[in-house]
C-alpha atoms as an extended CHARMM CRD file, in Angstrom:
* protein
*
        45  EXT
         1         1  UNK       CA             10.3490000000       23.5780000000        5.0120000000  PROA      1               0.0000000000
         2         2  UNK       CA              7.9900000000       24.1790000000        2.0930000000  PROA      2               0.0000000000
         3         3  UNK       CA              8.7770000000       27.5860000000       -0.0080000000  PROA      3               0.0000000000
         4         4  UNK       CA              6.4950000000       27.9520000000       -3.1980000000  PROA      4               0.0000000000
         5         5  UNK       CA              6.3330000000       24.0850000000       -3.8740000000  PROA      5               0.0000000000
         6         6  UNK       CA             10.0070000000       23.0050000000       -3.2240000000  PROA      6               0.0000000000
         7         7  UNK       CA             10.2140000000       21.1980000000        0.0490000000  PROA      7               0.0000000000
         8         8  UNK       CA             14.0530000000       20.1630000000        1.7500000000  PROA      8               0.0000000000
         9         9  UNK       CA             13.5340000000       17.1800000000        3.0340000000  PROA      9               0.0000000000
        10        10  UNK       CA             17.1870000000       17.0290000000        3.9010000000  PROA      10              0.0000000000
        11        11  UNK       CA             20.4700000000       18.7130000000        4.4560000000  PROA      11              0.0000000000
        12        12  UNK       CA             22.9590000000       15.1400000000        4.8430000000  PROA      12              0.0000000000
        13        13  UNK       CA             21.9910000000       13.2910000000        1.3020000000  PROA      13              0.0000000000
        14        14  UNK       CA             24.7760000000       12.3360000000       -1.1760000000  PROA      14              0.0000000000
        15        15  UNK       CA             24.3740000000       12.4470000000       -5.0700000000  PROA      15              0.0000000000
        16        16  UNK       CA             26.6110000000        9.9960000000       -7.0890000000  PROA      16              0.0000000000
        17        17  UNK       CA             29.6200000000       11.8560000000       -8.6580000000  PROA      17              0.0000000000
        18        18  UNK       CA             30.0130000000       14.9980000000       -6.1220000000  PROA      18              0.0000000000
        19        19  UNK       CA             32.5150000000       14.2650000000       -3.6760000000  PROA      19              0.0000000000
        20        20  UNK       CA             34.8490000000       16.2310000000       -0.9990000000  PROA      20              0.0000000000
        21        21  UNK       CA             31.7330000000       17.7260000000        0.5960000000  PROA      21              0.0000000000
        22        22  UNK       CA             31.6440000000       16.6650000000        4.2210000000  PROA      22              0.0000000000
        23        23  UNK       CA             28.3690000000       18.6180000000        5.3430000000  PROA      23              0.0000000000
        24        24  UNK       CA             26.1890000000       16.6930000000        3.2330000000  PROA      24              0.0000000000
        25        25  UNK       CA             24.0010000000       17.6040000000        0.1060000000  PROA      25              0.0000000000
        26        26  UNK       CA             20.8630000000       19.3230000000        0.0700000000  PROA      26              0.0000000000
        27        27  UNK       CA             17.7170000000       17.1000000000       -1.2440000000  PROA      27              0.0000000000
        28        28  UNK       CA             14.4540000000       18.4450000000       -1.8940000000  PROA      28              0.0000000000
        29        29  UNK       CA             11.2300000000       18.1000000000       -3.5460000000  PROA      29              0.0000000000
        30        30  UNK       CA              9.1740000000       20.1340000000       -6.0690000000  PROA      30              0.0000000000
        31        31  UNK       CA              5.6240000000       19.6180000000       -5.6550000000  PROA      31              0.0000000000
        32        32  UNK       CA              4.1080000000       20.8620000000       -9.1190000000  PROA      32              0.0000000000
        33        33  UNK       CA              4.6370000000       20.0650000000      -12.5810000000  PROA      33              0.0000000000
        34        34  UNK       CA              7.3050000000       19.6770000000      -14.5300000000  PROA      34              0.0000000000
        35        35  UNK       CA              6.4220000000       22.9450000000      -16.8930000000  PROA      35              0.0000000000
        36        36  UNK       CA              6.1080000000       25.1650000000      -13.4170000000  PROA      36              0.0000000000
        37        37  UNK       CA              9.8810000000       23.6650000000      -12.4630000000  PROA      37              0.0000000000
        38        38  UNK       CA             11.2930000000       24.9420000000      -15.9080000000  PROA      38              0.0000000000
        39        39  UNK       CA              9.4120000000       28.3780000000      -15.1220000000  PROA      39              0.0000000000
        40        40  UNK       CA             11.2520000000       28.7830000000      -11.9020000000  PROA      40              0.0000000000
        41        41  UNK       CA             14.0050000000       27.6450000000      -12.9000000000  PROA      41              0.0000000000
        42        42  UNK       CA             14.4780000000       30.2470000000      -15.5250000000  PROA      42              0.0000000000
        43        43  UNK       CA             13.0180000000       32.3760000000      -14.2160000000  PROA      43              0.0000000000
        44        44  UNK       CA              9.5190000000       33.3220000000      -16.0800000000  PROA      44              0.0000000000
        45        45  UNK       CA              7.4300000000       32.2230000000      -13.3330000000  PROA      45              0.0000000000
């Protein structure tokens, strides 16, 4: 699903160092630049 540039491309990934979660991570993917990421992110978009 694709919601303002951030696409989840799945719900079952693993990221080294988080453990004890048995559903699975969430990846996704930002389509924009790096500037617009920090914007969302806190929140001055």
């Amino acid at each position: 699903m694709l919601i303002g540039g951030i696409w989840q491309y799945t719900s079952s990934g693993s990221v080294s160092g988080i453990s004890g979660i048995s559903s699975g991570i969430d990846r996704n993917y930002f389509n924009g630049s790096r500037a617009r990421l920090l914007a969302l992110a806190n929140n001055i978009a």
